[in-house]
VEXKOLDO-151820 format. One record per residue (C-alpha): residue in one letter; x, y, z. Coordinates in nm, 3 decimals. Layout:
N
@sedren: A | x: X | y: Y | z: Z
...
% end
This chain:
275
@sedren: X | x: -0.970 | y: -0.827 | z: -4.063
@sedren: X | x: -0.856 | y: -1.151 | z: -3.903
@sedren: X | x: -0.864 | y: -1.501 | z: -4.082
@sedren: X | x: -0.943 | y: -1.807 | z: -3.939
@sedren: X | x: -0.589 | y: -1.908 | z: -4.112
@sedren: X | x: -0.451 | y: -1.622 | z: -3.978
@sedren: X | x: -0.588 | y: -1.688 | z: -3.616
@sedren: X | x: -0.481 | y: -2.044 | z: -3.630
@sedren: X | x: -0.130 | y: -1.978 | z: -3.743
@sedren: X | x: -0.149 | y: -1.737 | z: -3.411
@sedren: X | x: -0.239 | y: -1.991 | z: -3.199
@sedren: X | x: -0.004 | y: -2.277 | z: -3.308
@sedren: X | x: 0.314 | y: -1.987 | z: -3.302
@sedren: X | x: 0.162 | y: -1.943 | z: -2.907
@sedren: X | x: 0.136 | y: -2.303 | z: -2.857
@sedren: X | x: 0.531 | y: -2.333 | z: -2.983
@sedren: X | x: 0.627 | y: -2.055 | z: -2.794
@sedren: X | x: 0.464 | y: -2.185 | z: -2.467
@sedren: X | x: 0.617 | y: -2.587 | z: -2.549
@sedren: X | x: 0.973 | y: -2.419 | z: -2.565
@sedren: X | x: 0.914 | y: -2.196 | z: -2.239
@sedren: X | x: 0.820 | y: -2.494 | z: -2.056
@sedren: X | x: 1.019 | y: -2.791 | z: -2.168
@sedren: X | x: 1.267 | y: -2.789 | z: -1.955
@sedren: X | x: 1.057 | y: -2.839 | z: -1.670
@sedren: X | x: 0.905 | y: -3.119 | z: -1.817
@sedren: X | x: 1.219 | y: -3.260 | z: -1.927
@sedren: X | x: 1.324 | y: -3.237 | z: -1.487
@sedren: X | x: 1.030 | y: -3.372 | z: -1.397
@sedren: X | x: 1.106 | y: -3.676 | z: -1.706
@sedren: X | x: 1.447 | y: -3.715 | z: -1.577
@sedren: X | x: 1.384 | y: -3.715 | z: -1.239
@sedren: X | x: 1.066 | y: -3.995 | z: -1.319
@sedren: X | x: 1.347 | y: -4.195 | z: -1.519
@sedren: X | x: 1.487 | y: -4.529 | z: -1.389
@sedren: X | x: 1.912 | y: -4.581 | z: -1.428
@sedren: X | x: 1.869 | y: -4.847 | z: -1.648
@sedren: X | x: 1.652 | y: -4.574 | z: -1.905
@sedren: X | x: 1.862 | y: -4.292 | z: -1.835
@sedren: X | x: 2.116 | y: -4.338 | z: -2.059
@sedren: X | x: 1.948 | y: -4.568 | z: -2.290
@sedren: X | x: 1.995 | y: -4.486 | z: -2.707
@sedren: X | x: 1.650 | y: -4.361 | z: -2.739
@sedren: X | x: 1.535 | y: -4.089 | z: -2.463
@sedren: X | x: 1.236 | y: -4.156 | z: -2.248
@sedren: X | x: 1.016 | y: -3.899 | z: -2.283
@sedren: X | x: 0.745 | y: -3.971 | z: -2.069
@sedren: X | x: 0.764 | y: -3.968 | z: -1.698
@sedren: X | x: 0.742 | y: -4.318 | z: -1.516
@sedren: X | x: 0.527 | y: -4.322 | z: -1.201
@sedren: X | x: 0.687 | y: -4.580 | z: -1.041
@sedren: X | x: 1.011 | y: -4.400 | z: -1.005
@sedren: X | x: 0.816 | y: -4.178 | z: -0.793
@sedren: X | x: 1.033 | y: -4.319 | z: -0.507
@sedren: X | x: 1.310 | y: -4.127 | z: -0.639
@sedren: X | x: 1.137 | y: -3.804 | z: -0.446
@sedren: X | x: 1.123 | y: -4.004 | z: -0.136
@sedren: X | x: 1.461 | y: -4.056 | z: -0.121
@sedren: X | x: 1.524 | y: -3.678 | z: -0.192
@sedren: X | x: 1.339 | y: -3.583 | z: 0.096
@sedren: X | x: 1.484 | y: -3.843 | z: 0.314
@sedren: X | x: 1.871 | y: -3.837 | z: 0.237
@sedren: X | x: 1.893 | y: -3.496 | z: 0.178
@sedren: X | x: 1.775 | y: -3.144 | z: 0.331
@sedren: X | x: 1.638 | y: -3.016 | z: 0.082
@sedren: X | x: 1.319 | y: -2.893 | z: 0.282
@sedren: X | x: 1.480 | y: -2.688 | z: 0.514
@sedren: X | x: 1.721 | y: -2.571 | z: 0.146
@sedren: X | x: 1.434 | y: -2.471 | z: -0.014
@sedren: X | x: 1.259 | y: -2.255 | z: 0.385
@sedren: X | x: 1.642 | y: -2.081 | z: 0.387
@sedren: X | x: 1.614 | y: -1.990 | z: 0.016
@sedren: X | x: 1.224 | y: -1.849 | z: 0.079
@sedren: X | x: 1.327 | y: -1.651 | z: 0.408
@sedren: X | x: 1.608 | y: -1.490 | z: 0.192
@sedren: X | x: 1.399 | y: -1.405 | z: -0.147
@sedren: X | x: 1.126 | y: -1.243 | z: 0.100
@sedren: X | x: 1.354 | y: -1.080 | z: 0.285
@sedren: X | x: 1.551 | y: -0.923 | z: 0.008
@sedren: X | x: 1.218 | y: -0.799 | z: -0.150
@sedren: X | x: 1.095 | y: -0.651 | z: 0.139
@sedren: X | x: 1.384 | y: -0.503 | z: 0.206
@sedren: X | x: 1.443 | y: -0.372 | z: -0.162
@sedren: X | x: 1.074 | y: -0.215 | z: -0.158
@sedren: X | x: 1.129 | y: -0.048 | z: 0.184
@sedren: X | x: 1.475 | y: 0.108 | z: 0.099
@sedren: X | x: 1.412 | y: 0.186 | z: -0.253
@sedren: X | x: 1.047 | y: 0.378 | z: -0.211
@sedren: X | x: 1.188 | y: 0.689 | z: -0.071
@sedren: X | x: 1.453 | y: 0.768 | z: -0.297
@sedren: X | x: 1.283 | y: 0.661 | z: -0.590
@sedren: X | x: 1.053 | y: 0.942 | z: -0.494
@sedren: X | x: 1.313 | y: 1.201 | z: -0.376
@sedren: X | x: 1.477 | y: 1.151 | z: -0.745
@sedren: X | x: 1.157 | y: 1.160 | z: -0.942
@sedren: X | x: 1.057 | y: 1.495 | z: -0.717
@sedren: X | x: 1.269 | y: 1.666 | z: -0.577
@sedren: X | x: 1.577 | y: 1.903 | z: -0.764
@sedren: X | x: 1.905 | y: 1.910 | z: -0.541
@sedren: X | x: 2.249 | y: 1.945 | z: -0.617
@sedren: X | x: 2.422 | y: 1.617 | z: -0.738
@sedren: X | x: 2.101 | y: 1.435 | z: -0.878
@sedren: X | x: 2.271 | y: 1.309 | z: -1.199
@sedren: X | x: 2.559 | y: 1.203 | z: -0.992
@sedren: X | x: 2.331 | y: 1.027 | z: -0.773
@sedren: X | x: 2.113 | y: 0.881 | z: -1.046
@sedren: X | x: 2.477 | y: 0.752 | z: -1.254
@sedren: X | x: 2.626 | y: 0.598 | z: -0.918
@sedren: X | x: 2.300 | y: 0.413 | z: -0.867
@sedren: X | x: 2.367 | y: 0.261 | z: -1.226
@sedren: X | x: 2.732 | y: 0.236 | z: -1.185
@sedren: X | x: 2.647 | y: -0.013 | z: -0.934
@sedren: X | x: 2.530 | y: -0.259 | z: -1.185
@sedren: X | x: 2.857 | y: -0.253 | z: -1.356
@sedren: X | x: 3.077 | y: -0.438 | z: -1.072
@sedren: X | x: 2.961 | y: -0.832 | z: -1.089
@sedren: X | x: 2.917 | y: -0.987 | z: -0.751
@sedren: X | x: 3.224 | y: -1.236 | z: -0.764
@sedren: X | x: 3.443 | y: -0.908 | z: -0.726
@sedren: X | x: 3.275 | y: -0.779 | z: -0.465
@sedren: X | x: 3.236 | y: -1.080 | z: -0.244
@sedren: X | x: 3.599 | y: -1.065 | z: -0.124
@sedren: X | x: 3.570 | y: -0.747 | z: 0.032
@sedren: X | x: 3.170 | y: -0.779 | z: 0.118
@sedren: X | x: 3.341 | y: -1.118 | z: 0.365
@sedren: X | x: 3.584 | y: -0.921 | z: 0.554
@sedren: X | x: 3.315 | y: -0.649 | z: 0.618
@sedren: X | x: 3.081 | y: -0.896 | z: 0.733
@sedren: X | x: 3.301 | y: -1.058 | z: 0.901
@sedren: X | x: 3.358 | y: -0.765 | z: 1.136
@sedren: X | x: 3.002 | y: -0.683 | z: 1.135
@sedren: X | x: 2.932 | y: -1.007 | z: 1.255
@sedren: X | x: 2.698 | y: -1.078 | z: 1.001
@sedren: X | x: 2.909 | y: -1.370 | z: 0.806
@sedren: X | x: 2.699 | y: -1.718 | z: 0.841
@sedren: X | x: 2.339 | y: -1.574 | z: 0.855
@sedren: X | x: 2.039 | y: -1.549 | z: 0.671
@sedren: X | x: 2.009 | y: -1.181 | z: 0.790
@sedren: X | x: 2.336 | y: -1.071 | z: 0.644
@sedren: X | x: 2.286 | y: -1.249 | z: 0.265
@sedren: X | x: 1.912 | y: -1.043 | z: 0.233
@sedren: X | x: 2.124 | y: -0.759 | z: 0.306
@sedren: X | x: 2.428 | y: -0.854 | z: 0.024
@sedren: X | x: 2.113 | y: -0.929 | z: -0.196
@sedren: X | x: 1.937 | y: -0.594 | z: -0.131
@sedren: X | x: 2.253 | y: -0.425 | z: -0.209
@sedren: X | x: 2.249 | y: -0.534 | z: -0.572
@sedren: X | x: 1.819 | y: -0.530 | z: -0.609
@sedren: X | x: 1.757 | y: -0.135 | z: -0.454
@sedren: X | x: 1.936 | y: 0.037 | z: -0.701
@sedren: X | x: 1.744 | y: -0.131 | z: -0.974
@sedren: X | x: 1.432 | y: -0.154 | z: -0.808
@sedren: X | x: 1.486 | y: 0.260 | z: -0.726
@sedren: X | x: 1.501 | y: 0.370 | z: -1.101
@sedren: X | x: 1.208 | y: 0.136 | z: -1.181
@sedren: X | x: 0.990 | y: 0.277 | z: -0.913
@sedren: X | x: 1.115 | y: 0.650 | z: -1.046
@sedren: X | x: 1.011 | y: 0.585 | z: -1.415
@sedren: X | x: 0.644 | y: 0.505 | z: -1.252
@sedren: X | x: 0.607 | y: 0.807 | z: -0.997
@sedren: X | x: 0.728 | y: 1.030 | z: -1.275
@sedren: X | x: 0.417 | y: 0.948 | z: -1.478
@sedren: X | x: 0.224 | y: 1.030 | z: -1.161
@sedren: X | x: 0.058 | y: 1.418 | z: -1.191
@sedren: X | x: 0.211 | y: 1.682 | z: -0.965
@sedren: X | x: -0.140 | y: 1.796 | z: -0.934
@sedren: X | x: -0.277 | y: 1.483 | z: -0.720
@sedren: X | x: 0.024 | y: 1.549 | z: -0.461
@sedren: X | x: -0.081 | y: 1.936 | z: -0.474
@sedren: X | x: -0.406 | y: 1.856 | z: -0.358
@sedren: X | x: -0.362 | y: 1.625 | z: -0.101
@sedren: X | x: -0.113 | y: 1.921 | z: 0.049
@sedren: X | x: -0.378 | y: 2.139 | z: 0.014
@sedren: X | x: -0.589 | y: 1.863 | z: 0.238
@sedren: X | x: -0.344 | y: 1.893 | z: 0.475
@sedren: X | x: -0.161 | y: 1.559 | z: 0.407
@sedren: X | x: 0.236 | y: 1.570 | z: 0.478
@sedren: X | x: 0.492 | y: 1.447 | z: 0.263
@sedren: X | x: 0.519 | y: 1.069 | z: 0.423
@sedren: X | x: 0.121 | y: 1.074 | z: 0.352
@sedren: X | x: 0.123 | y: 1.148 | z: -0.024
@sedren: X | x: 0.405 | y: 0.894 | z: -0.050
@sedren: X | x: 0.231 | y: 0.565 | z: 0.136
@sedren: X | x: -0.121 | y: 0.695 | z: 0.088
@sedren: X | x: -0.147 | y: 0.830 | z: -0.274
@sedren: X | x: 0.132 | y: 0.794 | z: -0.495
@sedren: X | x: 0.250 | y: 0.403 | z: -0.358
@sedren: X | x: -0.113 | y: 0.281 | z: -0.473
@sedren: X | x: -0.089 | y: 0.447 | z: -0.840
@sedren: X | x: 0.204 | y: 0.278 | z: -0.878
@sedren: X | x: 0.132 | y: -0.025 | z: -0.729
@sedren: X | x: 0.182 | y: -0.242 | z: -1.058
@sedren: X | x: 0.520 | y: -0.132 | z: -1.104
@sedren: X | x: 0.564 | y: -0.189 | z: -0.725
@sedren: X | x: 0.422 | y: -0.551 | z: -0.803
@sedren: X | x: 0.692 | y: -0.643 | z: -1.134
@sedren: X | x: 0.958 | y: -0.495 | z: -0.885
@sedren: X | x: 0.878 | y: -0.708 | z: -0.598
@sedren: X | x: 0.902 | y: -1.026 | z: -0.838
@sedren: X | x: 1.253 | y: -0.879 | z: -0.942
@sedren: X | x: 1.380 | y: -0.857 | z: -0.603
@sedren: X | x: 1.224 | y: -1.187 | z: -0.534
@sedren: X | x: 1.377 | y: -1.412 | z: -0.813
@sedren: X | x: 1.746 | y: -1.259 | z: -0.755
@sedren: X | x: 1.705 | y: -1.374 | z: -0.337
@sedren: X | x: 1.599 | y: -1.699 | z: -0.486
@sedren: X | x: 1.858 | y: -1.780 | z: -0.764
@sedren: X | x: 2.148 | y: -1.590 | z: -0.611
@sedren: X | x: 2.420 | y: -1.809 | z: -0.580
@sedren: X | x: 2.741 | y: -1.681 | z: -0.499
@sedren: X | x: 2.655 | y: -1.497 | z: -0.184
@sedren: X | x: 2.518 | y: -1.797 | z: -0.040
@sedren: X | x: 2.783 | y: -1.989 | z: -0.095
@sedren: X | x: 3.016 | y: -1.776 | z: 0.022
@sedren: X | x: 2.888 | y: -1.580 | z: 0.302
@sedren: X | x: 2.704 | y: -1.892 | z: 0.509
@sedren: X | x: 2.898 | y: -2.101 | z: 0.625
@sedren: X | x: 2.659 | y: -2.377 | z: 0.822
@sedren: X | x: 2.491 | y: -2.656 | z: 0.661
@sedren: X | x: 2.157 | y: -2.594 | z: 0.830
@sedren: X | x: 2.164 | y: -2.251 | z: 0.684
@sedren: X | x: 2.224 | y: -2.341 | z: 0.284
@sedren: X | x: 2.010 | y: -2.203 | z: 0.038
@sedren: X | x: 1.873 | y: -2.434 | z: -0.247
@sedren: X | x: 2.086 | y: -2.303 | z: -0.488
@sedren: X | x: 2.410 | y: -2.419 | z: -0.282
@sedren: X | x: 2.220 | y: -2.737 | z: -0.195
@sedren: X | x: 2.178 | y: -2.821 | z: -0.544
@sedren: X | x: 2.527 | y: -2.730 | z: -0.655
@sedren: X | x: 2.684 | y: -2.918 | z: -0.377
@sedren: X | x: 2.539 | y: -3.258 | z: -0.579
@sedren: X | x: 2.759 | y: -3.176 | z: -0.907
@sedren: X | x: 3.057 | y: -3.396 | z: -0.829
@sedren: X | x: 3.412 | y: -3.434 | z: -1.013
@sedren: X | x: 3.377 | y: -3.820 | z: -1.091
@sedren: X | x: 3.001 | y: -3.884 | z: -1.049
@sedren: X | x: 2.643 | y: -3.678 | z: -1.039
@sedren: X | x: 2.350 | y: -3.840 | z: -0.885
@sedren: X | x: 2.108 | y: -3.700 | z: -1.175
@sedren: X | x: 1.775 | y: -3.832 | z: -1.019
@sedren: X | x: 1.845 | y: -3.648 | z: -0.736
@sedren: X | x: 1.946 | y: -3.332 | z: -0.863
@sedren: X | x: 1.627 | y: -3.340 | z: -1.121
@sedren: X | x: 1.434 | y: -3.445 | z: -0.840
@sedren: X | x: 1.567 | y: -3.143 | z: -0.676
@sedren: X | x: 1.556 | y: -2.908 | z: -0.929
@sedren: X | x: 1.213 | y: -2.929 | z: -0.980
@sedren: X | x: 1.123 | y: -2.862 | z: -0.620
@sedren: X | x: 1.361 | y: -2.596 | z: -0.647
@sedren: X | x: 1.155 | y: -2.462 | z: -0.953
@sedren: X | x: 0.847 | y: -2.545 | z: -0.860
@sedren: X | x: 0.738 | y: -2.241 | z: -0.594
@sedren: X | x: 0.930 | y: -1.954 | z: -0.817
@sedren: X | x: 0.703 | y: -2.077 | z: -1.111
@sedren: X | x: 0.403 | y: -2.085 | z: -0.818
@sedren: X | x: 0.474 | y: -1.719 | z: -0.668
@sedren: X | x: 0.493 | y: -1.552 | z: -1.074
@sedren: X | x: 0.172 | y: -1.717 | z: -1.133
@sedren: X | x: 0.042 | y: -1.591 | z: -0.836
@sedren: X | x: 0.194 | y: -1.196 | z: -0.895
@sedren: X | x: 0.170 | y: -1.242 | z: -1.280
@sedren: X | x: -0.129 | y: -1.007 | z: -1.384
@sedren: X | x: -0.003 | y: -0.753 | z: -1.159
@sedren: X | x: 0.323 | y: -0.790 | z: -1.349
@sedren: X | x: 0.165 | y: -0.722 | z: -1.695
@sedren: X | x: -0.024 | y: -0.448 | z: -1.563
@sedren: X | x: 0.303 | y: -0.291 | z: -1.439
@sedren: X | x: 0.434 | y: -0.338 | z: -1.751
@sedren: X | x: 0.202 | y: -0.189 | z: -1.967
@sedren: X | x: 0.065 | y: 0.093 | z: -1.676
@sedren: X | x: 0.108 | y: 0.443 | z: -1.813
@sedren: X | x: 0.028 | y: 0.758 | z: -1.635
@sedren: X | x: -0.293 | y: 0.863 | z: -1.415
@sedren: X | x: -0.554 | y: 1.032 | z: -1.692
@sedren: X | x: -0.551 | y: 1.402 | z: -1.564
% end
């Protein structure tokens, strides 16, 4: 039986919890809000001043980080809707289907986790430098997707497994092929795992770094991670900008989990279809 001590001692562990989780934000936002003469002053400031809200004026004038932070949306969309589409079929043709070099299949998938990107990226430039895909938005959703399908493939599997044969035997019974039971039936069960996948995909298109710095080569097509980076000098940082930055930078991730969260949790916690 719960306690009122016990419930309180719940809550204030929660409110800890949720202080650490989001004090770094705050301390961006603080930092960014701070004037020079604060900023390296013996005590800390630790409350934001308004009227160094100029500081985000000047952001947005002298630098680009709107069009940074449009580059680094087109790619984290891109790469999860490319993720979902490539990863839904075999997801399903692992989960179903028995055929000769399966565990291979399944191991290579995995193996593919094992190489980290910066040895890769060598070899991934000369490629896409004969595909013609070096300095485009197009070709870093597909470097992305390379590294987010295999993962997002043996999620999706561990959900359609849980998924009874006998739905899919039914609906072939109703006449409906095996592209139908895919998109129409099974895709829908699943469609919580589908959701904590899609925010997967998303937040590595978003945060990936050295892709993007590698593989684009224009200034009008940096992503926000580059952008950000490129402010970290040898002799001097300008840290109100690159707080100022950073926390439009964090700002729509944080905005796009809050949006997807619940869907995440149910994914999480979704077991199989009652039979």
């Amino acid at each position: 039986m719960k306690t009122p001590a016990s419930h309180a001692l719940r809550m204030a562990l929660i409110m800890v919890l949720l202080s650490a989780a989001l004090f770094p934000i705050y301390w961006m936002v603080v930092t960014s809000l701070t004037s020079s003469a604060n900023l390296f002053a013996d005590r800390p400031q630790m409350v934001p001043d308004p009227a160094q809200a100029f500081n985000y004026a000047e952001t947005f004038a002298k630098t680009g980080v709107l069009l940074w932070l449009k580059n680094s949306a087109i790619v984290a969309i891109g790469t999860m809707v490319l993720s979902i589409l490539l990863a839904i079929l075999p997801a399903y043709a692992l989960s179903r289907f028995r055929f000769h070099g399966k565990g291979v299949l399944g191991f290579v998938l995995f193996a593919t986790q094992m190489l980290p990107e910066a040895m890769l990226v060598v070899p991934l430039y000369a490629i896409f430098a004969k595909l013609l895909l070096l300095d485009t938005l197009g070709g870093l959703i597909l470097a992305n997707a390379a590294f987010t399908v295999p993962v997002i493939t043996w999620i999706l599997k561990g959900a359609i497994d849980g998924v009874p044969l006998e739905i899919e035997e039914a609906a072939r019974i109703d006449g409906c092929s095996r592209l139908d039971i895919v998109l129409g039936i099974v895709l829908p069960i699943v469609a919580p795992t589908l959701a904590a996948a899609s925010v997967i995909a998303f937040f590595h298109g978003w945060n990936e770094y050295v892709f993007a710095q590698t593989l684009i080569l224009s200034q009008e097509l940096r992503t926000a991670s580059v952008g950000l980076a490129s402010f970290v000098g040898e002799l001097s940082t300008p840290i109100h900008t690159v707080m100022a930055i950073g926390v439009m930078y964090t700002l729509p991730a944080v905005a796009f989990y809050l949006m997807v969260q619940r869907y995440v949790v149910a994914g999480m916690t979704a077991g199989s279809v009652k039979g």
